[in-house]
BAZAKOL-557136 format. One line per field, with one value per atom (N, C-alpha, C, CB): z, x, y; residue in three letters; atom name. Coordinates in nm, 4 decimals. Glycine has a CB too. Example, Ala and Ser with C-alpha at 12.3 -4.5 7.8 and 13.67 -1.06 7.14 Angstrom:
! residues 2
w: c(0.7800/0.7800/0.7800/0.9046/0.7080/0.7140/0.7870/0.5725)
u: c(1.3190/1.2300/1.3200/1.1308/1.2850/1.3670/1.2900/1.4084)
v: c(-0.5690/-0.4500/-0.3300/-0.4473/-0.2250/-0.1060/0.0030/-0.0598)
rest: c(ala/ala/ala/ala/ser/ser/ser/ser)
atom: c(N/CA/C/CB/N/CA/C/CB)
//
This chain:
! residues 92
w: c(-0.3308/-0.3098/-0.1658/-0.3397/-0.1691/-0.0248/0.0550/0.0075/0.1943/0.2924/0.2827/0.4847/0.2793/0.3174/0.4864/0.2458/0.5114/0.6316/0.6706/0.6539/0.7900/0.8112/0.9221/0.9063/0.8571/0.9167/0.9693/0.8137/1.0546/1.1011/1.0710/1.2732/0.9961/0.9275/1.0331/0.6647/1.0926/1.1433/1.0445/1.2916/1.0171/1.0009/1.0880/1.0025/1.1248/1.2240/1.1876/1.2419/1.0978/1.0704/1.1058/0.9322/1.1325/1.1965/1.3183/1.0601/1.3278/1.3890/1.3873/1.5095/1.2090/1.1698/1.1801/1.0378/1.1457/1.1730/1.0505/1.4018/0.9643/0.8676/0.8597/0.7563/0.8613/0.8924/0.7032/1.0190/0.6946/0.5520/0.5094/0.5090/0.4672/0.4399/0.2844/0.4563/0.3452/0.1959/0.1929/0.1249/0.0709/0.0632/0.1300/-0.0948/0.1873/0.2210/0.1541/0.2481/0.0024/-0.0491/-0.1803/-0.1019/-0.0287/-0.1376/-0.0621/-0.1343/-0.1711/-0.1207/-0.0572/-0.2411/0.0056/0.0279/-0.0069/0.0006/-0.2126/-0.2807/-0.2918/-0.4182/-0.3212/-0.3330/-0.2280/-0.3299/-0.1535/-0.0303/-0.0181/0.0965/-0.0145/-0.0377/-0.1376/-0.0529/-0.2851/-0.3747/-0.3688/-0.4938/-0.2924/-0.2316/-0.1483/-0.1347/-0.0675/0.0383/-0.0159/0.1299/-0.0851/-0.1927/-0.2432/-0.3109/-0.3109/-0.3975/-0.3211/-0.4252/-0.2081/-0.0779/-0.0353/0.0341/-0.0332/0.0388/0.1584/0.0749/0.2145/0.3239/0.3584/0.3213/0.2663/0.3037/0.1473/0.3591/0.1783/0.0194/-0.0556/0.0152/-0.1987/-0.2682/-0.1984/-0.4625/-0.1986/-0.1514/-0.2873/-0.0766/-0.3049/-0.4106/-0.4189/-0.3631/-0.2623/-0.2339/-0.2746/-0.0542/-0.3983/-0.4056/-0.3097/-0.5265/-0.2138/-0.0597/0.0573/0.0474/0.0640/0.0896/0.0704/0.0840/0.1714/0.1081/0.2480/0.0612/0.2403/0.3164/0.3697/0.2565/0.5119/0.5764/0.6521/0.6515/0.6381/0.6922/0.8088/0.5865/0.9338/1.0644/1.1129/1.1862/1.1114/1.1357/1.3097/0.9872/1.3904/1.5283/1.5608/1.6278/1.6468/1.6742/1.5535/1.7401/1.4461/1.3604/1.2772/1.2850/1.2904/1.2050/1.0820/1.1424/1.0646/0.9221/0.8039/0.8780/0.6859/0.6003/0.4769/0.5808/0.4088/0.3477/0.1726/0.4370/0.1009/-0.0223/-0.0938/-0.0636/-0.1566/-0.2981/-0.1831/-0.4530/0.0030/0.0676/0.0833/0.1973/0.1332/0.0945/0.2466/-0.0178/0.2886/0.4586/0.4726/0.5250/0.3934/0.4449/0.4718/0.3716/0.3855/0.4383/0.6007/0.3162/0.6606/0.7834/0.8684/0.7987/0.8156/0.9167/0.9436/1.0255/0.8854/0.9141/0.9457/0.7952/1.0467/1.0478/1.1053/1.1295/1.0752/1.1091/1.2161/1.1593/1.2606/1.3684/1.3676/1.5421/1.2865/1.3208/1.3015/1.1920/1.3602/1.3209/1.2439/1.4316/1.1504/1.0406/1.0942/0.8624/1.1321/1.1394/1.0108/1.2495/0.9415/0.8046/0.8572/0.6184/0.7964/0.8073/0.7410/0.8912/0.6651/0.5650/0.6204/0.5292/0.5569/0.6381/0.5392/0.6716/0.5562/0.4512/0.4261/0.4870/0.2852/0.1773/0.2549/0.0179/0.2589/0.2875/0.1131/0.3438/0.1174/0.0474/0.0724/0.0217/-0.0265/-0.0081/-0.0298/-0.0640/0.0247/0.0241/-0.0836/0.1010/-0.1406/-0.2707/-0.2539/-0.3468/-0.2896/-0.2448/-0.3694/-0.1936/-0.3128/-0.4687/-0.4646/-0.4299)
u: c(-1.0798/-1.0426/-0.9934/-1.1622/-0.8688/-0.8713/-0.9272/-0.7406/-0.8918/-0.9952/-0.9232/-0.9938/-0.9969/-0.9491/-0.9161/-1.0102/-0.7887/-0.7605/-0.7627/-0.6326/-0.7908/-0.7013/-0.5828/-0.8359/-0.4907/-0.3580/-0.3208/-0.2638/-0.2174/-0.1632/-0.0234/-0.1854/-0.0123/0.1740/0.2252/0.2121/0.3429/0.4154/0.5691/0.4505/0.5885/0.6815/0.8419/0.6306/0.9048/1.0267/1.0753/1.1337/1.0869/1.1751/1.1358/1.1927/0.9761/0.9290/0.8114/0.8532/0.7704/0.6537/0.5328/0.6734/0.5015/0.3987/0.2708/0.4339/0.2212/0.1270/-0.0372/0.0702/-0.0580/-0.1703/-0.2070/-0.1624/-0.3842/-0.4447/-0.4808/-0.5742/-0.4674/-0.4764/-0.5665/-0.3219/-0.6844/-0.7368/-0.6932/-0.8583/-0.5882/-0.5754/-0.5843/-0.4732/-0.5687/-0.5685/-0.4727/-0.5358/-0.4783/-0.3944/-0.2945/-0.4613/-0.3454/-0.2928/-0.1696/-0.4265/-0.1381/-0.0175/0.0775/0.0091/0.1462/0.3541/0.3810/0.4862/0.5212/0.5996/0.5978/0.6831/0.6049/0.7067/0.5492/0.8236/0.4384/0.3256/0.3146/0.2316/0.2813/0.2731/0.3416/0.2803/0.4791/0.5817/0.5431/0.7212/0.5154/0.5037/0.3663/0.5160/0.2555/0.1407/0.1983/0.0446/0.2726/0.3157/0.3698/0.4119/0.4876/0.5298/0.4441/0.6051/0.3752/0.2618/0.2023/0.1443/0.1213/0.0620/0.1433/0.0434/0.2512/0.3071/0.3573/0.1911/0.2992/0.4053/0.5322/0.4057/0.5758/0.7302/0.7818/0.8210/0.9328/0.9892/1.0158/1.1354/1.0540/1.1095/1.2537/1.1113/1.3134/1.4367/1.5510/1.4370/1.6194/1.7572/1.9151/1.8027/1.9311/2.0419/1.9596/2.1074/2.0805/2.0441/2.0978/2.0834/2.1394/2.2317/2.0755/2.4761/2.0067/1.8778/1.7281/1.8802/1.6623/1.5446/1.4633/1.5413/1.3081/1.2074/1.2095/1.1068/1.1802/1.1712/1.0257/1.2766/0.9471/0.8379/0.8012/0.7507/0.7613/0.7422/0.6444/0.8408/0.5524/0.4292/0.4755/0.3005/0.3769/0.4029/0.3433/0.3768/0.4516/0.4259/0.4190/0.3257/0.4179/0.4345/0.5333/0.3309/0.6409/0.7789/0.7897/0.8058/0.9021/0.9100/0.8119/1.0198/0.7834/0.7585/0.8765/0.6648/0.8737/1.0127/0.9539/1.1198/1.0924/1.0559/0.9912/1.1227/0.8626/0.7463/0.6433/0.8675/0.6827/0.5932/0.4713/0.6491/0.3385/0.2178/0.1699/0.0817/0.0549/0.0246/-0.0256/-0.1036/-0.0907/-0.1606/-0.0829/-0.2539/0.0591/0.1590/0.2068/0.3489/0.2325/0.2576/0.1245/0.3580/0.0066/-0.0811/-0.1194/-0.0334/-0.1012/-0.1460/-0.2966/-0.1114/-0.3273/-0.4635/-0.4959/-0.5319/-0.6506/-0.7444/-0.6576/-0.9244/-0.6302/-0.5829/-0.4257/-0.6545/-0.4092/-0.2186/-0.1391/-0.1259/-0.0383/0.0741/0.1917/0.1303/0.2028/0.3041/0.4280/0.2251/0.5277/0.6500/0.7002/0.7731/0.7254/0.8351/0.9593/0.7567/1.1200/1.1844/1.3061/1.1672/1.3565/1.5380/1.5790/1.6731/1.6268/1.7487/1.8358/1.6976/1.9440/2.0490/2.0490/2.1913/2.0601/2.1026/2.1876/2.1572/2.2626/2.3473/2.4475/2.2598/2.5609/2.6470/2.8007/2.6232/2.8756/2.9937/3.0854/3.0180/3.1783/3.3007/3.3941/3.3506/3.4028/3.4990/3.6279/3.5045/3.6876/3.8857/3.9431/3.9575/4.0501/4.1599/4.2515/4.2659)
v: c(-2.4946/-2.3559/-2.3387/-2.2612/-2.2624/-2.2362/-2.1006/-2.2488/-2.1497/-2.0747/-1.9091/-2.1569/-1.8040/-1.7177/-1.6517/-1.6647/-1.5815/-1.5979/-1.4451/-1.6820/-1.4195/-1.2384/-1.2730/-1.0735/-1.2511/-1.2044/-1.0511/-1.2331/-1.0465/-0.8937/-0.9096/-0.8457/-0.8269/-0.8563/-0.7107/-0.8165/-0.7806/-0.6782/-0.6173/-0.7402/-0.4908/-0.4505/-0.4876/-0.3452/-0.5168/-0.4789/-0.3821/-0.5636/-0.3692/-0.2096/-0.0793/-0.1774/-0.0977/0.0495/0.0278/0.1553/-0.1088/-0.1720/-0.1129/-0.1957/-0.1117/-0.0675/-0.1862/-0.0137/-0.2047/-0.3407/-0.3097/-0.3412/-0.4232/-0.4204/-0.5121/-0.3847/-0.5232/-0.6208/-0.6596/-0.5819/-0.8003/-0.8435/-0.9901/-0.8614/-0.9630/-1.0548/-1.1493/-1.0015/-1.2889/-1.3733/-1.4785/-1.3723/-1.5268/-1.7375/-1.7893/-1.8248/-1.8663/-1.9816/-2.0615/-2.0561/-2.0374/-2.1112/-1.9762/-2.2295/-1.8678/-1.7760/-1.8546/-1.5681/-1.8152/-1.8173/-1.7228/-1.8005/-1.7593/-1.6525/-1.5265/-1.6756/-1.5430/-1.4783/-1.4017/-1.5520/-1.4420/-1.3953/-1.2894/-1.4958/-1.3593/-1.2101/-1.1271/-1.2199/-1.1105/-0.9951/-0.9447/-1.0218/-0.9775/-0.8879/-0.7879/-0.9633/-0.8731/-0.7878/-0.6702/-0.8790/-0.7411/-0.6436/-0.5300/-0.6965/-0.5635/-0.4230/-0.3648/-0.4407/-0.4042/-0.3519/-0.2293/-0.4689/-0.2642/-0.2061/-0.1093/-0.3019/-0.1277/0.0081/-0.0536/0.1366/-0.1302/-0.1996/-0.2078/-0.2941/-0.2790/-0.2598/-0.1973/-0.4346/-0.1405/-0.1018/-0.2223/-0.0145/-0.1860/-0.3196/-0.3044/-0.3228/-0.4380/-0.4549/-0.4353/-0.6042/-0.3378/-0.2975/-0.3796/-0.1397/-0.4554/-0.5050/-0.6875/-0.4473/-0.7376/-0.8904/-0.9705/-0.9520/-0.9064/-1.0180/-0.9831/-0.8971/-0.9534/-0.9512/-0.9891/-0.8928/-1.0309/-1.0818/-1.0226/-1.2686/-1.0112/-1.0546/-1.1806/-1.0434/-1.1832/-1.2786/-1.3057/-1.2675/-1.4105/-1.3956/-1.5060/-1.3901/-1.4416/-1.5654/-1.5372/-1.5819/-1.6532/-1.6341/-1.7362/-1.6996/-1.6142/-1.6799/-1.7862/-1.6069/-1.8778/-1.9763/-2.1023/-1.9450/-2.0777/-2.2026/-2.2043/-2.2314/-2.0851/-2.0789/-1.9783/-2.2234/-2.0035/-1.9544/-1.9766/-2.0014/-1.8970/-1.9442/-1.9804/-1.8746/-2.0459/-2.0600/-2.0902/-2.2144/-2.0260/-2.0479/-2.1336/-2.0454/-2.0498/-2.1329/-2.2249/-2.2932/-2.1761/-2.2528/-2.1629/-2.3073/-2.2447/-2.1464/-2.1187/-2.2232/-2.0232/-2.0304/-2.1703/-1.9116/-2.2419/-2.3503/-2.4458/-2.3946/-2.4270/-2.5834/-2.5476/-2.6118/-2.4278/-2.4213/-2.3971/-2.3231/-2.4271/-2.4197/-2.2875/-2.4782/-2.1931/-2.0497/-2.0201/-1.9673/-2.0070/-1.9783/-1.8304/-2.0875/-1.7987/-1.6600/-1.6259/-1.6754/-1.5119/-1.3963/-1.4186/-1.4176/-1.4955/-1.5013/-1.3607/-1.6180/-1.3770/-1.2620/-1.2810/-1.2100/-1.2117/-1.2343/-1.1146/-1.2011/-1.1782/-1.0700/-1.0767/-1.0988/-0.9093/-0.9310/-0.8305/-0.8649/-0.9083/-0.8705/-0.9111/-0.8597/-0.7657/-0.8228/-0.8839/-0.7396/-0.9689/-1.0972/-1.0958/-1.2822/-1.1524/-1.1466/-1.2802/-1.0865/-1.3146/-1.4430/-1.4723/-1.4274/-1.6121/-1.6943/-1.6817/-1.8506/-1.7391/-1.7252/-1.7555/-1.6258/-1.8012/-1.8263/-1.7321/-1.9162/-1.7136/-1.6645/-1.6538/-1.7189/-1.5680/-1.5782/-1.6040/-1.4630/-1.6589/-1.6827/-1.6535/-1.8709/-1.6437/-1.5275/-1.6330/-1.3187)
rest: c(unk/unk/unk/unk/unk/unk/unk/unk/unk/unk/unk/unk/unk/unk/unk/unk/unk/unk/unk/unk/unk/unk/unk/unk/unk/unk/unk/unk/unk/unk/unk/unk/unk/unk/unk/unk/unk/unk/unk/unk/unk/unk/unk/unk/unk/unk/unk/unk/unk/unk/unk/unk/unk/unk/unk/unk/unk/unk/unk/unk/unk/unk/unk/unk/unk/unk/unk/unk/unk/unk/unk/unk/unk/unk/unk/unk/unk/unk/unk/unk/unk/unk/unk/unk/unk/unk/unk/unk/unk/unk/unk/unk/unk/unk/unk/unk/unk/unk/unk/unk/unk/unk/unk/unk/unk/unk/unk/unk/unk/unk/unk/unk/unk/unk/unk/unk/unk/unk/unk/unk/unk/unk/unk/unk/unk/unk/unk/unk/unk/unk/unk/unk/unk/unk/unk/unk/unk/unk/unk/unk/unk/unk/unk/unk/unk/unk/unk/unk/unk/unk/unk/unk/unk/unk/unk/unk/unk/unk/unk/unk/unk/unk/unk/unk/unk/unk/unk/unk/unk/unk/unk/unk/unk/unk/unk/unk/unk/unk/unk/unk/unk/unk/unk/unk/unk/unk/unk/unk/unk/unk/unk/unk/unk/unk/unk/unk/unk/unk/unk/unk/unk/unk/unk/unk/unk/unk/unk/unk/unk/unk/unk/unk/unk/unk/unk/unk/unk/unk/unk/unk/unk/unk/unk/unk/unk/unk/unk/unk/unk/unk/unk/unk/unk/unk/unk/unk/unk/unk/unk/unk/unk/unk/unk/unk/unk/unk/unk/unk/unk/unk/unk/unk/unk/unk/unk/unk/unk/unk/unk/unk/unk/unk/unk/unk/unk/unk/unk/unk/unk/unk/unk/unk/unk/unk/unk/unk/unk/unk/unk/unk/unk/unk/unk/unk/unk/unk/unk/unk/unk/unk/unk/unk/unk/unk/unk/unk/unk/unk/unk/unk/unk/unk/unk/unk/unk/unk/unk/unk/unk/unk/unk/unk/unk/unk/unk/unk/unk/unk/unk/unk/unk/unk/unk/unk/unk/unk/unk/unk/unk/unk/unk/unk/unk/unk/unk/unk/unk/unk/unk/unk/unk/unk/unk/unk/unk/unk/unk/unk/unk/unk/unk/unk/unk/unk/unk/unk/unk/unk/unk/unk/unk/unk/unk/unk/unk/unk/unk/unk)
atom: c(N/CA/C/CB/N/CA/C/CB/N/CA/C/CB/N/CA/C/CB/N/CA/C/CB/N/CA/C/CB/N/CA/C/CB/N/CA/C/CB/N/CA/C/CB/N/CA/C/CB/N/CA/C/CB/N/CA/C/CB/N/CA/C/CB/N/CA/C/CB/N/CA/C/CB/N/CA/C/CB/N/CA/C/CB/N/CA/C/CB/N/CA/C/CB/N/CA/C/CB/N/CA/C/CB/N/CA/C/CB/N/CA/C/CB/N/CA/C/CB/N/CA/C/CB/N/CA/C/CB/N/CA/C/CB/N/CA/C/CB/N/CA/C/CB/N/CA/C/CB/N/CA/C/CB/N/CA/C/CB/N/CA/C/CB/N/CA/C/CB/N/CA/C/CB/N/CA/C/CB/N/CA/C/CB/N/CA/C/CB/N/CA/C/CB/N/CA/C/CB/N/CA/C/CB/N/CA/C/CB/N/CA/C/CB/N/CA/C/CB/N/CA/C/CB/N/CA/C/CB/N/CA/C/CB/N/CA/C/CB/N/CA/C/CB/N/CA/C/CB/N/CA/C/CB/N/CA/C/CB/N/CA/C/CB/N/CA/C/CB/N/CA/C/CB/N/CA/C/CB/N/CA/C/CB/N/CA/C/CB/N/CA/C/CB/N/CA/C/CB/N/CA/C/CB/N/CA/C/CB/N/CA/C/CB/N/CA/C/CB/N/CA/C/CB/N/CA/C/CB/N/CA/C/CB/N/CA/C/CB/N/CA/C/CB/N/CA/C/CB/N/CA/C/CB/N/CA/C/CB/N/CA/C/CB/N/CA/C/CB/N/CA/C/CB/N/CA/C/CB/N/CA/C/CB/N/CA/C/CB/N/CA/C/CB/N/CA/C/CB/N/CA/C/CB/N/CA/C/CB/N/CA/C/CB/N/CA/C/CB/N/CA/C/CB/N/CA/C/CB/N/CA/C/CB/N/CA/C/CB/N/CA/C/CB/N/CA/C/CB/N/CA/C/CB/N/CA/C/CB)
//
């Protein structure tokens, strides 16, 4: 089982800040949907957009990755913030 952690997720969009006790062993996609859930942040409507999550000092978290593969530990800070998808260019 993994360890449970408390994190402080920061907003950027308004620099709201919530303290959140979870496993180690969520995703990405897991925690955003908590986060929505919560009221934290809105659901995102635009599909050229996503949540972005950086936990200080140990990086990004990146897709289907969990806190424990980057080492996330007790008191960290989670910045969330839209970022835009990458994508190609359509040509006519």
């Amino acid at each position: 089982m993994a360890d449970i952690i408390n994190l402080t997720f920061i907003n950027v969009s308004d620099d709201s800040e919530m303290d959140v006790d979870m496993s180690q062993d969520m995703t990405r996609e897991q925690i955003i949907d908590n986060l929505v859930l919560a009221g934290f942040i809105p659901p995102l409507l635009n599909n050229n957009e996503e949540y972005g999550l950086t936990v200080k000092g140990r990086g990004e978290l990146g897709e289907g990755q969990t806190l424990a593969q980057i080492n996330a530990q007790d008191g960290d800070r989670v910045r969330v913030a839209v970022v835009q998808r990458g994508g190609s260019i359509a040509r006519a």
